[in-house]
N, C-alpha and C positions, 0 to 999 in steps of 0.2 A: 248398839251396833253389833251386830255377828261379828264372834268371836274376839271382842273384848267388852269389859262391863263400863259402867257409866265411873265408876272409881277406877277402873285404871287410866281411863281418858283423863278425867283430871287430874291424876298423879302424873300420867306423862306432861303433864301443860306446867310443872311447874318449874320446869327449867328453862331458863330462857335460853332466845337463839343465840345471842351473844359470849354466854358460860360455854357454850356447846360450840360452837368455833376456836374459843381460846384453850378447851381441853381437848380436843379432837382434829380440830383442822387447825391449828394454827398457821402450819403451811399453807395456807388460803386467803389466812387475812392481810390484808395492806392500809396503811396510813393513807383517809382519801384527800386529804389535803385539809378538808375542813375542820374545826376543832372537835375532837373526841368523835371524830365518823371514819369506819372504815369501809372497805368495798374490797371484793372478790378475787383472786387473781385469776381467774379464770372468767368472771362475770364483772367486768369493772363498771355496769351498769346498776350492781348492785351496790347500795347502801344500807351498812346498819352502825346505828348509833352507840357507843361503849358504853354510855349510861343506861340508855332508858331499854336498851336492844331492839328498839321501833328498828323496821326494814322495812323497806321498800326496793322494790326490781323493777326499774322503769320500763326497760324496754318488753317488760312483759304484762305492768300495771296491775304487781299483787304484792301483799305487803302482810307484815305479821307481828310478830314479837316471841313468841315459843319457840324452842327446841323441836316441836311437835309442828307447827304452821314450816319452820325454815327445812325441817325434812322430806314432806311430804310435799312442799310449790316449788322449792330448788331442788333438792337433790333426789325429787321425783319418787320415795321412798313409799311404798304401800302405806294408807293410814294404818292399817291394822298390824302389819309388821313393825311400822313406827313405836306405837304404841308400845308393842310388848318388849321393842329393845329398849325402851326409857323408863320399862316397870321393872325389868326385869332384876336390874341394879339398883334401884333406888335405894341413896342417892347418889348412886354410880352410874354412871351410863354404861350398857354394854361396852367392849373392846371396840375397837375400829375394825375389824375384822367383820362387824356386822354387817356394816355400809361397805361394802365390796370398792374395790380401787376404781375408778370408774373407768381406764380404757380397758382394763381385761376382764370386765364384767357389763359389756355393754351386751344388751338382749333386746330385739325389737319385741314390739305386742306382738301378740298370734294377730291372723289373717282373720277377717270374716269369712263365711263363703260367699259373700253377696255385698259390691260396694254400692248400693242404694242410696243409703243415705249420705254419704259420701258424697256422689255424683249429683243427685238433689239438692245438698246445701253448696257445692262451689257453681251448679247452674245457678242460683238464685242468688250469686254472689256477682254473674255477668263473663264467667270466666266460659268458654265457648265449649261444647262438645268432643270438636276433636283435639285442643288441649290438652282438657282431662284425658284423655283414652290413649294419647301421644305421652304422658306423664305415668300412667298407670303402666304403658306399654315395656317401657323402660326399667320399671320397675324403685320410681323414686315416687311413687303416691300410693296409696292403698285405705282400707278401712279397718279398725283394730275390731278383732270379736269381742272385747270386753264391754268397753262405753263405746263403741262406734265412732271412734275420734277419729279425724280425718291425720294419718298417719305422712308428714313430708320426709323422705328419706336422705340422707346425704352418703356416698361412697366413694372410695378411696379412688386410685389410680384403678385396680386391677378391679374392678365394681363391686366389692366387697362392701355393707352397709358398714358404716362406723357412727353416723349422726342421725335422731330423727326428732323429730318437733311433733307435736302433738295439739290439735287446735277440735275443741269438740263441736259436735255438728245439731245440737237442741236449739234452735232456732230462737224461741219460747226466754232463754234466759239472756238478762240483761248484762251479763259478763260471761261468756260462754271459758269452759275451761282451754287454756293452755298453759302448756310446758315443753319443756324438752325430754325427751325418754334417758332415766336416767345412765350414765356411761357417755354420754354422747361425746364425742370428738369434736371440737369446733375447727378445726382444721378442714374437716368435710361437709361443708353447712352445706344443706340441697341445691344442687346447681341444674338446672336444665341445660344441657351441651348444645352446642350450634350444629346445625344438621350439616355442616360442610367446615374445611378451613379456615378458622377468620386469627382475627390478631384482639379479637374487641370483646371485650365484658360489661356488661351492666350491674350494677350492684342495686340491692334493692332491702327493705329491714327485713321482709316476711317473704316466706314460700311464695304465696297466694300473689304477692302484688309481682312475683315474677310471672307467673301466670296470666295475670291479666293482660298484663303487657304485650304480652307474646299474642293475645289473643285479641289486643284493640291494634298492633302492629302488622298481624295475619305472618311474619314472617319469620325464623328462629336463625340469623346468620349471624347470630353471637350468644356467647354465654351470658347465662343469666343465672349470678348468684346471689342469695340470700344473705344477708349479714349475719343470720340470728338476733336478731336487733344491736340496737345505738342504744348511746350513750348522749343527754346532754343535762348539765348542770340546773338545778331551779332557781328559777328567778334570783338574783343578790347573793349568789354563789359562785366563791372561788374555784376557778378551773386550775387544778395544774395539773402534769405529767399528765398530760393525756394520750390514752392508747392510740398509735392503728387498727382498725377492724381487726383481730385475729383472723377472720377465715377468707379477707380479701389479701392479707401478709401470705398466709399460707398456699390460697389460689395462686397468685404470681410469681411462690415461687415453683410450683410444679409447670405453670404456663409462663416460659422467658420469652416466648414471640410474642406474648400480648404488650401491643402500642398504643391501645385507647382505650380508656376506662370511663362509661357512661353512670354519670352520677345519678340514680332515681329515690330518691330516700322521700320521704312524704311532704309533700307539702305545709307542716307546720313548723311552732319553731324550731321542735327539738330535731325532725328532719332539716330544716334549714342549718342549725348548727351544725351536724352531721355532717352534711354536704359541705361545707364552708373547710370541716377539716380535713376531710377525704380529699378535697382540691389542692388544700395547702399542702400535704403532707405527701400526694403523689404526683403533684405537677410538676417536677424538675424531672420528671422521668418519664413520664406516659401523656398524651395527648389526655386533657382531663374535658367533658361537658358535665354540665350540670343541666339535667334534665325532667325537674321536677313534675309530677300530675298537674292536665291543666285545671285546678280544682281546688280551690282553697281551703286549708284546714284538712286534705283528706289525703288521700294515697291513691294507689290504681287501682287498687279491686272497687274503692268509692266510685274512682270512675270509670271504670268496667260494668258495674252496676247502673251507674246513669245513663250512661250507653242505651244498655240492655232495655230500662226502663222506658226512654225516649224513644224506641223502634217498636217497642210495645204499647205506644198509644198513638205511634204512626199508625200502624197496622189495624188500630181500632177505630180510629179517624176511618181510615178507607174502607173499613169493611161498613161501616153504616153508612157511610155514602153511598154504597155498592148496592144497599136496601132499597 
């Protein structure tokens, strides 16, 4: 790879993620309950094991074992940058000083000049035209000029960006990249605003299934925020101390008029579980539904997309009748 050799890749891969959290973050790790597994305090989605350092980040469904894999899919870190801070010391790691603090060095990608591909993969995803261009407009969607990743933005009170997610737009690949850019704030996870006054939020795992929504509903008179994905436990696995969403804790508390919170998390189980805690945990307080995709196994953009498809061979149905 440009600009480092095939020996420094594998001298960086020989530290594992786990060594490299216990000298560097230790601030980050937590006991997840289950024997010799921790998780994130920042990503309580994530799990990595104290022995084998196997990880896994479900809400994002990528997984590793290196110092080199947990820099680069979590903490969003250039490979190539990666690389030379793990060679650089071996078998010292750079200072922490490498990996910048993450709220005072948060940096969005640059801009494309041109959101094509962009707008092509969330049309073919069912998500509607003026949507996208209502989301672009705002200035919480855009295209990065590097990989063309479809860039979802999250900002503060005063519309300053602080959060962005990154989800890429290769159609062609069978696990398309995501992440979150690294710095991100989860306190400002992408929220679409209600075009008027309301009291009511939807929460949903991913940008995109906020989108759909808005766009199989035709109407935006509530908020619509993103979790940054959920958490749930795999099969014959002890739950305890489980979180609130961080960025629906933090939503509610900048919005105290909001009275109703529309649960949309996906229709499977780890959405289900999702949903079951979000009710429990905020129904003494807020009007709670549960309002899962009508669509087994999938989320909104699934069914945004089938939408999309089924009016697509309406349309075809009629035009050769028309013949």
């Amino acid at each position: 790879m440009h600009g480092v050799s095939r020996e420094q890749i594998d001298a960086a891969k020989k530290m594992s993620a786990i060594e490299f959290l216990r000298r560097y973050r230790p601030e980050e790790l937590e006991y997840g309950g289950s024997r010799g597994e921790y998780q994130l305090r920042h990503h309580d989605s994530f799990k990595i094991n104290g022995q084998t350092s196997l990880w896994h980040w479900k809400s994002r469904d990528i997984g590793g074992k290196s110092a080199l894999d947990y820099l680069v899919h979590v903490e969003g870190v250039g490979f190539v940058d990666a690389v030379r801070a793990l060679c650089d010391e071996q078998p010292n790691i750079a200072p922490l000083s490498v990996f910048p603090d993450k709220k005072r060095n948060f940096i969005l990608p640059a801009s494309a000049k041109h959101y094509h591909r962009v707008f092509a993969y969330l049309l073919s995803r069912g998500i509607s035209q003026p949507v996208i261009e209502a989301c672009m407009h705002m200035g919480i969607l855009y295209e990065s000029a590097d990989y063309h990743n479809a860039v979802f933005v999250g900002k503060d009170d005063c519309g300053v960006p602080r959060y962005a997610f990154l989800r890429g737009t290769y159609s062609k690949q069978e696990k398309p990249f995501r992440g979150e850019v690294f710095g991100s704030d989860k306190q400002f996870c992408f929220c679409i605003p209600a075009n008027a006054s309301t009291k009511r939020v939807a929460v949903y795992e991913a940008a995109i299934d906020a989108m759909a929504h808005w766009t199989l509903e035709g109407m935006q008179d509530k908020h619509r925020l993103s979790l940054g994905g959920i958490y749930a436990p795999k099969a014959g696995e002890v739950c305890r101390g489980l979180k609130n969403p961080y960025a629906l804790d933090a939503f509610l508390t900048r919005h105290p008029e909001i009275e109703e919170i529309e649960v949309c998390t996906d229709n499977d189980s780890a959405g289900r579980f999702a949903a079951e805690h979000i009710i429990g945990a905020y129904g003494d307080k807020y009007r709670m539904i549960d309002n899962p995709p009508d669509l087994e196994q999938g989320d909104y953009a699934d069914l945004a997309q089938k939408k999309m498809k089924e009016r697509e061979r309406t349309a075809s149905k009629r035009t050769e009748r028309s013949r």
